[in-house]
C-alpha positions in Angstrom: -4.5 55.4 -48.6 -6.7 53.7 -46.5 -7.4 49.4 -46.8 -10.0 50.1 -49.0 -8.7 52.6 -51.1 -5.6 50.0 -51.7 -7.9 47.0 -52.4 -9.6 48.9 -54.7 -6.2 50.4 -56.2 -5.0 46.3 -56.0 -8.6 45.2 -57.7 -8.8 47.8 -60.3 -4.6 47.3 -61.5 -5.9 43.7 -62.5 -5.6 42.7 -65.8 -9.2 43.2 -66.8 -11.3 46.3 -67.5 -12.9 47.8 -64.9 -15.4 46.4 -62.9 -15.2 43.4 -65.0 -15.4 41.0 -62.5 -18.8 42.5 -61.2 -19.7 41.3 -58.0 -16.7 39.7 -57.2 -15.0 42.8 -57.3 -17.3 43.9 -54.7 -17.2 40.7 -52.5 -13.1 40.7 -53.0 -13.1 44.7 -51.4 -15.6 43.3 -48.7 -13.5 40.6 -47.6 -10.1 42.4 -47.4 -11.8 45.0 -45.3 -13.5 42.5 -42.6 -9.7 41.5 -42.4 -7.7 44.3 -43.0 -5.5 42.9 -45.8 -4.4 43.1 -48.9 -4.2 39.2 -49.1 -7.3 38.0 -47.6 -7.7 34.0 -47.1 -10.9 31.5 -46.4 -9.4 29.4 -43.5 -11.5 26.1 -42.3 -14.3 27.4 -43.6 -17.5 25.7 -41.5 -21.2 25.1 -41.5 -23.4 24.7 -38.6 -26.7 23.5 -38.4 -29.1 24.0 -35.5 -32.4 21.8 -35.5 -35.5 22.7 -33.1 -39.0 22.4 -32.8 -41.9 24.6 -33.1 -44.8 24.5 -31.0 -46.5 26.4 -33.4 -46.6 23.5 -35.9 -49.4 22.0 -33.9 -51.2 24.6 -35.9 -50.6 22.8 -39.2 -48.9 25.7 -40.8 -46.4 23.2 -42.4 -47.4 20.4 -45.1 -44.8 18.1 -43.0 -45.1 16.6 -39.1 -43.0 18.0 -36.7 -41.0 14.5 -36.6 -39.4 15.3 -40.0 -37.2 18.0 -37.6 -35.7 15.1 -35.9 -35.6 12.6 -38.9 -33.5 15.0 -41.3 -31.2 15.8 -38.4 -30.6 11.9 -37.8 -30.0 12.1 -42.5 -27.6 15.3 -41.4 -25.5 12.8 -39.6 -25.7 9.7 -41.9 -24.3 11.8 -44.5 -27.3 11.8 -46.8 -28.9 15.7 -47.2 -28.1 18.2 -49.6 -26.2 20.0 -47.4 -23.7 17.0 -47.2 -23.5 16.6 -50.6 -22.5 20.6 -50.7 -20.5 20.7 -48.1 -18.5 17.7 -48.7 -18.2 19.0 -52.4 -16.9 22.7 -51.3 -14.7 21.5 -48.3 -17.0 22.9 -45.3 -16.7 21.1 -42.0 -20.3 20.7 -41.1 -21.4 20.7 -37.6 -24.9 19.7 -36.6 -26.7 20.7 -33.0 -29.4 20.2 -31.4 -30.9 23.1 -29.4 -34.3 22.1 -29.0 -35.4 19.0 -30.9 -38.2 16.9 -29.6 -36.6 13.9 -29.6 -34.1 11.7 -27.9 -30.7 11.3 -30.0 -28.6 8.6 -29.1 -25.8 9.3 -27.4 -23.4 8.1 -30.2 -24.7 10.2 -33.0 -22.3 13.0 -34.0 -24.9 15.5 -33.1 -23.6 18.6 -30.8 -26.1 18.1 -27.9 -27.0 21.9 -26.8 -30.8 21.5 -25.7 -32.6 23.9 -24.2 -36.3 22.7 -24.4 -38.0 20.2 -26.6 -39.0 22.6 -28.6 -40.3 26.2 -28.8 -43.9 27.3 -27.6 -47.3 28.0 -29.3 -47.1 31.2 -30.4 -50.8 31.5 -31.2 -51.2 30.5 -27.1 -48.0 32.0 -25.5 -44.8 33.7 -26.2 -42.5 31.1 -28.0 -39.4 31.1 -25.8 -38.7 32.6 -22.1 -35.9 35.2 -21.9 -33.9 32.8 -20.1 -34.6 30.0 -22.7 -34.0 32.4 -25.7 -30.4 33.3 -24.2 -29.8 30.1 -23.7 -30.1 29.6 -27.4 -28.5 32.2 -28.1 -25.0 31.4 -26.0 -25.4 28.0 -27.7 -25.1 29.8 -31.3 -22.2 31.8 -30.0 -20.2 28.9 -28.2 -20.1 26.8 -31.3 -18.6 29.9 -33.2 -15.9 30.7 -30.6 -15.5 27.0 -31.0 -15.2 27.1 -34.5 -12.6 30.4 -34.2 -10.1 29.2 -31.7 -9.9 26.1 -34.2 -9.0 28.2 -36.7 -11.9 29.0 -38.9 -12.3 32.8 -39.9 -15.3 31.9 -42.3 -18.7 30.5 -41.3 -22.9 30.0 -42.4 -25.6 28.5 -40.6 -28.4 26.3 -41.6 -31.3 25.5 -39.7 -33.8 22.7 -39.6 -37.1 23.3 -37.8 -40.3 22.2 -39.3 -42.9 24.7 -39.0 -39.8 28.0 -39.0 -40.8 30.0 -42.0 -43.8 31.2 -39.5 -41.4 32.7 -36.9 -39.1 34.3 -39.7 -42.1 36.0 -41.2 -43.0 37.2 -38.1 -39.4 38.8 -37.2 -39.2 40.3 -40.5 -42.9 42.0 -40.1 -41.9 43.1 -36.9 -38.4 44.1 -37.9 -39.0 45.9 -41.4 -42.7 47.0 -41.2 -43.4 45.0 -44.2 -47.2 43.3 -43.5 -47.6 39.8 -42.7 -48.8 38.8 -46.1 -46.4 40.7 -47.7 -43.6 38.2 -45.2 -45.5 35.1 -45.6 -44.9 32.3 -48.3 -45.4 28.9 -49.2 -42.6 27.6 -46.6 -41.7 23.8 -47.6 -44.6 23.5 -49.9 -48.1 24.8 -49.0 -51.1 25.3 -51.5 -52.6 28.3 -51.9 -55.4 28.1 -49.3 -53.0 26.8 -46.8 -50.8 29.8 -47.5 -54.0 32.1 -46.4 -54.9 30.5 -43.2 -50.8 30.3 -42.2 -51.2 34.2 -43.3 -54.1 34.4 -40.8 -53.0 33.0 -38.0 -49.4 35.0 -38.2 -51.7 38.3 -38.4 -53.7 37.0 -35.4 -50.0 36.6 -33.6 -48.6 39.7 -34.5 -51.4 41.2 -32.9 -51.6 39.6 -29.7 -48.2 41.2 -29.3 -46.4 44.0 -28.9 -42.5 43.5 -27.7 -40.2 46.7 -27.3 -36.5 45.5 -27.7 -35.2 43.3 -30.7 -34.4 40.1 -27.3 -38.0 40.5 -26.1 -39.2 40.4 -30.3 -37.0 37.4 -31.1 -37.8 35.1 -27.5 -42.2 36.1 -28.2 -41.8 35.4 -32.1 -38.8 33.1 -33.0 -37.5 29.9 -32.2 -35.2 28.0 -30.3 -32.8 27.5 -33.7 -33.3 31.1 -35.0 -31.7 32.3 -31.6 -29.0 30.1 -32.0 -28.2 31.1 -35.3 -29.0 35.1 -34.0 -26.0 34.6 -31.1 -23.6 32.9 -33.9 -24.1 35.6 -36.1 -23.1 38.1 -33.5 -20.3 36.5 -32.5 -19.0 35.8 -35.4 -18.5 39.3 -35.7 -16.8 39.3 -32.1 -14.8 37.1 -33.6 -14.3 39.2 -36.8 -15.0 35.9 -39.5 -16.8 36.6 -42.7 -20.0 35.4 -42.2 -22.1 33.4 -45.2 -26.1 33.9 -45.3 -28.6 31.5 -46.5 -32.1 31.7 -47.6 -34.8 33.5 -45.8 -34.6 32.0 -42.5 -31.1 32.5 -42.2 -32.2 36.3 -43.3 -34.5 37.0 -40.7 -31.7 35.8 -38.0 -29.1 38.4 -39.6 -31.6 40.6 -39.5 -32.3 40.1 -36.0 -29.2 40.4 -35.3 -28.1 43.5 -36.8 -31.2 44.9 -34.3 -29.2 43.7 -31.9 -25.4 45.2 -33.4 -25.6 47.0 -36.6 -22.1 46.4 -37.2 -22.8 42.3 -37.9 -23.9 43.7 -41.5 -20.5 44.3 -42.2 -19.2 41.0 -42.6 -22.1 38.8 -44.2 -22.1 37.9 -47.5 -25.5 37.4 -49.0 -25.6 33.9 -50.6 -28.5 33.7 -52.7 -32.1 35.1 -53.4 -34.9 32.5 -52.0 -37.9 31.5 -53.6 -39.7 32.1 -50.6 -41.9 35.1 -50.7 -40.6 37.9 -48.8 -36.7 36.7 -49.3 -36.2 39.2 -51.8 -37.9 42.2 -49.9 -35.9 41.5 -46.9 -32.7 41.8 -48.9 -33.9 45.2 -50.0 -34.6 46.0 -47.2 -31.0 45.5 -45.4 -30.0 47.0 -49.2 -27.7 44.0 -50.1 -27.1 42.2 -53.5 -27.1 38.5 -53.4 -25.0 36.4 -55.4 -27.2 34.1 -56.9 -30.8 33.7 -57.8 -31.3 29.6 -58.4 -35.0 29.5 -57.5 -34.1 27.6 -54.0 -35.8 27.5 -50.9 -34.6 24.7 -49.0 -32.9 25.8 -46.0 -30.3 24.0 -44.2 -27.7 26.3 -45.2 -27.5 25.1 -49.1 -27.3 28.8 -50.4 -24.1 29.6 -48.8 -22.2 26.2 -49.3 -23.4 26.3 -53.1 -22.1 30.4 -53.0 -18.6 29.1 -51.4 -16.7 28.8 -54.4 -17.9 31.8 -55.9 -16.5 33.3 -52.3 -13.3 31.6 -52.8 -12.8 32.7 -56.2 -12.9 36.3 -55.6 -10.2 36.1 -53.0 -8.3 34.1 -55.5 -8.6 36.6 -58.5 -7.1 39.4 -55.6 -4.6 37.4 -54.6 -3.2 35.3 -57.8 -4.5 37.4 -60.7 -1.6 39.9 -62.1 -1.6 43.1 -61.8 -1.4 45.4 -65.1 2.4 46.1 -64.7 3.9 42.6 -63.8 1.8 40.9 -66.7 3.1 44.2 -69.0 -0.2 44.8 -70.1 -0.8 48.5 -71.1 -3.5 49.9 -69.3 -6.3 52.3 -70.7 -5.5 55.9 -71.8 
């Protein structure tokens, strides 16, 4: 038998019915694939954050100012955002960097300092990145994860912070899936209804002006200095063979970017939760994935996969602890 043929003998020898377990049946097979075991385990588990800015937020597409991006990365450091509360709850080591802020940090705050401008471009005016400065992003996401492996971590998410990103997401998954810019374009940290249609308006007016061939040249006109990072941590987190946790819908449309980039990144993600932001759910059906839980959030920062982590936790616990039909001495169905 091959490893999934045993994990599946190993799951389904449990003593439970069949299938019982639902999706942590599934996630537990997953999980022993990416690392080739019978016994799979969730080592240092981590969490990194990367915070930019977005020129396109001059266009008051978001209800908050751009300085928000730099005043929630400075309460990501004191301790005091949700994502601290989940990751210190859960165990996650969370790391925060900034790759393109536009703001000064002082030296002494535990922020990773991995700048690459102070901020990304207008969109509606000019592509959003250079090549250079979107690979530059992109080797900061990847640097952070090698980090992270070589420390011994084989399990990672990412959050983001960015005012003004649910515009470049929407744009990548248009781009990516074919889906129409209304159809990829929500209410993002809280606009009205006509706010929604102008932000819809203006994202049509940039997909428009246009037309990039490879999935690089896509994510440097569209995204954003964070969403590269995250893009280059995904794929080499699969170098690196980790499982990989995904967020909400920005960290969706960086997977999804990725996975332009190396199909194979699909493998090892674990899809967190369902977002409340419009278009969340069509881009998971799109990359035909089930996510494990549907709360109704749409914060970002990474919150979907540290509240997901003990649901992750318990399905390699049920594989590895639970007992199997014959050492329990449980008779098994006819």
């Amino acid at each position: 038998m091959n490893i999934k043929e045993q994990l599946q003998h190993k799951i389904d020898n449990k003593t439970k019915p069949l299938g019982s377990l639902g999706l942590l049946e599934d996630i537990a097979l997953q999980i022993g694939e990416v690392q080739n075991t019978l016994s799979p385990k969730i080592e240092n588990p981590a969490l990194l954050v990367f915070a930019a800015d977005h020129g396109l937020a001059d266009e008051g597409i978001s209800p908050y100012p751009k300085d928000v991006t730099w005043q929630m990365v400075m309460n990501f450091c004191g301790g005091g955002a949700s994502i601290n509360v989940f990751c210190r709850q859960h165990d996650i080591q969370l790391h925060v960097f900034d790759v393109g802020v536009d703001y000064d940090f002082p030296v002494e705050l535990p922020v990773e300092k991995v700048k690459v401008a102070r901020g990304s471009r207008n969109m509606r005016i000019e592509p959003a990145m250079s090549p250079e400065e979107c690979r530059a992003a992109m080797e900061a996401g990847a640097a952070a994860v090698r980090k992270k492996a070589q420390n011994g971590c084989n399990t990672i998410a990412c959050g983001e912070m960015g005012i003004g990103n649910t515009s470049p997401s929407s744009l990548l998954m248009h781009k990516f899936t074919g889906y129409s810019v209304e159809e990829c374009t929500g209410r993002g940290s809280g606009l009205n209804e006509g706010q929604v249609d102008r932000k819809t308006r203006i994202l049509q007016e940039i997909a428009e002006k246009y037309n990039p061939e490879t999935p690089e040249e896509t994510l440097a006109t569209l995204g954003g200095l964070e969403i590269a990072a995250m893009v280059g941590a995904y794929l080499e987190a699969k170098k690196q063979n980790m499982l990989i946790l995904i967020d909400g819908f920005i960290s969706t449309a960086a997977v999804l970017t990725a996975i332009q980039i190396d199909s194979a990144v699909k493998e090892n993600c674990i899809f967190c939760h369902s977002s409340d932001e419009k278009g969340h759910k069509l881009m998971l059906e799109y990359l035909g994935v089930k996510p494990l839980l549907q709360l109704g959030m749409r914060l970002g920062e990474g919150t979907g996969a540290a509240v997901a982590m003990p649901l992750v936790k318990s399905a390699v616990n049920f594989l590895n602890e639970m007992s199997s039909m014959e050492d329990a001495g449980v008779s098994n169905k006819e």
